[in-house]
VEXDREN-2710 file (C-alpha; in Angstrom, 1 decimal):
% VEXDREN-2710
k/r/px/py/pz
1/UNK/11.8/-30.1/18.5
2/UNK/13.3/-26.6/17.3
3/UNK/17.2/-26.9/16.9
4/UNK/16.6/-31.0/16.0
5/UNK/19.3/-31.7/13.3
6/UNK/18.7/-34.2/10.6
7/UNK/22.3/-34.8/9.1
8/UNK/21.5/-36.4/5.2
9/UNK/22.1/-40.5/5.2
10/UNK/22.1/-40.4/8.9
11/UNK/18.4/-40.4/10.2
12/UNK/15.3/-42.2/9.5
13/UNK/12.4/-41.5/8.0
14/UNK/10.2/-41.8/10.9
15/UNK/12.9/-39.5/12.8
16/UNK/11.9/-36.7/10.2
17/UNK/8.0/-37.5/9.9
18/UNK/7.5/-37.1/13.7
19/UNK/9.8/-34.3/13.6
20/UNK/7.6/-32.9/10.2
21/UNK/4.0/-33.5/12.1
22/UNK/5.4/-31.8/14.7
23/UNK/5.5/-28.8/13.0
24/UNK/2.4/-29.0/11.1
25/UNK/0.6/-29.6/15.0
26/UNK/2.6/-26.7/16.4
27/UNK/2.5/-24.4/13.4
28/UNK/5.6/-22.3/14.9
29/UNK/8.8/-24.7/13.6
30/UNK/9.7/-25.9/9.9
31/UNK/12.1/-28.4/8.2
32/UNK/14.9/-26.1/6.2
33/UNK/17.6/-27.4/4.6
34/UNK/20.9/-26.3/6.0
35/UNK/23.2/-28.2/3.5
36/UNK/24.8/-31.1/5.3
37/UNK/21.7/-31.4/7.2
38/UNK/17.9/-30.6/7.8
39/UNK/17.3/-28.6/10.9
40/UNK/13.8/-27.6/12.6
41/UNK/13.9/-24.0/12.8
42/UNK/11.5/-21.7/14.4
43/UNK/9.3/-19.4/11.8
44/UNK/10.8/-16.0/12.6
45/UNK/7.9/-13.6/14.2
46/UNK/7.5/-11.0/12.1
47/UNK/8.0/-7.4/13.3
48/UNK/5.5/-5.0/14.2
49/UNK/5.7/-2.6/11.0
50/UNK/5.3/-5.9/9.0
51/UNK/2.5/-7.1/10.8
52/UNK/0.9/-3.2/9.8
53/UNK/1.8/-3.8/6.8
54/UNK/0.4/-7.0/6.4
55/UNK/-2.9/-5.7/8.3
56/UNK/-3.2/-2.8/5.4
57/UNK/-2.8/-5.2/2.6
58/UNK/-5.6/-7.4/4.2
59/UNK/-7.9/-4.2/4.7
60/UNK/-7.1/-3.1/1.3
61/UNK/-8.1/-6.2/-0.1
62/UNK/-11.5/-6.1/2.0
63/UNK/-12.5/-2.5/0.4
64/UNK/-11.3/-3.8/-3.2
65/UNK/-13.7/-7.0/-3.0
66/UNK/-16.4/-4.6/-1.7
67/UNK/-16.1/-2.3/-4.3
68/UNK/-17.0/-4.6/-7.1
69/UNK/-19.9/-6.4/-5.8
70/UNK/-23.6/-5.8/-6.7
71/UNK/-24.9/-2.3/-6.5
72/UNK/-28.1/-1.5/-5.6
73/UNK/-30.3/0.8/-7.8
74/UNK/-33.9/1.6/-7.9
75/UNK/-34.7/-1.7/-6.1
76/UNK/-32.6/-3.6/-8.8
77/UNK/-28.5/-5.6/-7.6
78/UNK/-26.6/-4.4/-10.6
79/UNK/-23.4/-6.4/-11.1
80/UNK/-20.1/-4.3/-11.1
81/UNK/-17.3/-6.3/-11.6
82/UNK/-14.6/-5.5/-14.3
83/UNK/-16.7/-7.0/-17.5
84/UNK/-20.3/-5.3/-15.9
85/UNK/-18.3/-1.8/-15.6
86/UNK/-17.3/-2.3/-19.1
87/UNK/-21.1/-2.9/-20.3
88/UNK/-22.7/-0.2/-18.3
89/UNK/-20.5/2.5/-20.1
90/UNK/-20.7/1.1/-23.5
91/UNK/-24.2/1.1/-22.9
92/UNK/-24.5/4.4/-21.3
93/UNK/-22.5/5.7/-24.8
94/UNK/-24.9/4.0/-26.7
95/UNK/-28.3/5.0/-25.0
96/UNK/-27.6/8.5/-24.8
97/UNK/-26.9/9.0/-28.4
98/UNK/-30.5/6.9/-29.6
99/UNK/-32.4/7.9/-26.7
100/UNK/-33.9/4.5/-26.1
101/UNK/-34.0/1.8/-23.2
102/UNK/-32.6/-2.0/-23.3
103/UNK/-33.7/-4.7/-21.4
104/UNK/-30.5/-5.3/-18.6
105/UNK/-29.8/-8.8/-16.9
106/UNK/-29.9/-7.6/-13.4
107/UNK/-26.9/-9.2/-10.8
108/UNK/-30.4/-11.8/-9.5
109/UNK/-30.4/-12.5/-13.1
110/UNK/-34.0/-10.5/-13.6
111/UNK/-34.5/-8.6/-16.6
112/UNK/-35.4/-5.0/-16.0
113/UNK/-35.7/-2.1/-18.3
114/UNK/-32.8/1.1/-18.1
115/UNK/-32.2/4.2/-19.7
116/UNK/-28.4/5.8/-19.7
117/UNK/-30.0/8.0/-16.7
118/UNK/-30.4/4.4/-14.9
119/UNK/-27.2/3.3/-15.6
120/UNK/-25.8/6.7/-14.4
121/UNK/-27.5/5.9/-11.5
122/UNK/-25.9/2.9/-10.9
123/UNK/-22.7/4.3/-11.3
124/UNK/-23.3/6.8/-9.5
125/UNK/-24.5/5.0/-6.4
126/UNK/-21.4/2.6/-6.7
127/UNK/-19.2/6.3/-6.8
128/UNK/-21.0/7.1/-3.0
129/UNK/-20.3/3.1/-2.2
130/UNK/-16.5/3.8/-3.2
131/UNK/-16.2/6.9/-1.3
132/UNK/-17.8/5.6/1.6
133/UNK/-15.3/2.3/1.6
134/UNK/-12.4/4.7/0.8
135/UNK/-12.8/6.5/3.9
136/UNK/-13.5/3.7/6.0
137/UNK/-10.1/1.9/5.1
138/UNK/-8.5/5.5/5.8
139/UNK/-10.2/5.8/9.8
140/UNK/-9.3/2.1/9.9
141/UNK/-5.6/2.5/8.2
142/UNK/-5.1/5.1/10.6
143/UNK/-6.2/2.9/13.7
144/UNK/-3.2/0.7/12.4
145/UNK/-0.8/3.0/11.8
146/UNK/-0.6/3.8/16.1
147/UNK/-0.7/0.2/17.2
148/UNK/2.0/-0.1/19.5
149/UNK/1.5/-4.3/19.8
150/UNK/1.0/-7.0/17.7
151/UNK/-2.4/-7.9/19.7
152/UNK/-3.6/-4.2/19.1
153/UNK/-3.1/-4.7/15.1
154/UNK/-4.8/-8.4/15.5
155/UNK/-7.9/-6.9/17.0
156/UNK/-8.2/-4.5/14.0
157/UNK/-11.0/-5.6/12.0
158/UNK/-12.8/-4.3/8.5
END
């Protein structure tokens, strides 16, 4: 099918649906329009410093979405997403100038009782979690950066 030319007026429609599905099936051809005429053109393979690339943005996105979920924290999932970051430091603000606890709505939705020293704790075990995720995706960034084949970069996995 790659190299089939559709010229505009001068085919049918099932000509270009069969032509269409055969692409979807195949996964490696689409329909571009060349001007005068539709042609089914192979999808260029991309090279191996894009595939890297491509690899490191994947891996990056990995660590990022690890990074904000639950923390764990004297037996408690504390949420830490971009709203829950913003809570725990008000709160920490807060609670160490009055000196008292507040109830928190734990990430398994329990209630649970924290000081600013709790929530400090929390942040500080996401700090170790973050370190620990940042060095991961620098070992594994490294792994990709030497890949000499596409299949070596495909077998890299978070």
């Amino acid at each position: 099918m790659i190299g089939t030319k559709f010229y505009k007026g001068q085919f049918t429609d099932e000509q270009y649906s069969n032509c269409a599905e055969w692409c979807n099936e195949n996964q490696t051809a689409y329909i571009e329009d060349k001007g005068e005429y539709y042609e089914c053109v192979a999808i260029p393979t991309p090279s191996l410093d894009e595939l890297k690339a491509q690899k490191l943005t994947e891996l990056k996105n990995i660590r990022d979405t690890e990074e904000v979920k639950p923390i764990s924290y004297n037996g408690n999932l504390f949420d830490f997403d971009d709203k829950a970051r913003d809570r725990i430091n008000s709160a920490i603000i807060a609670l160490s100038i009055t000196g008292q606890s507040i109830e928190w709505t734990t990430a398994d939705n329990s209630n649970v009782i924290v000081t600013a020293d709790d929530l400090r704790g929390v942040v500080a075990n996401v700090a170790v979690r973050s370190n620990e995720l940042h060095v991961r995706y620098r070992e594994i960034k490294a792994s990709v950066l030497v890949c000499e084949t596409a299949e070596e970069v495909d077998k890299i996995v978070w």
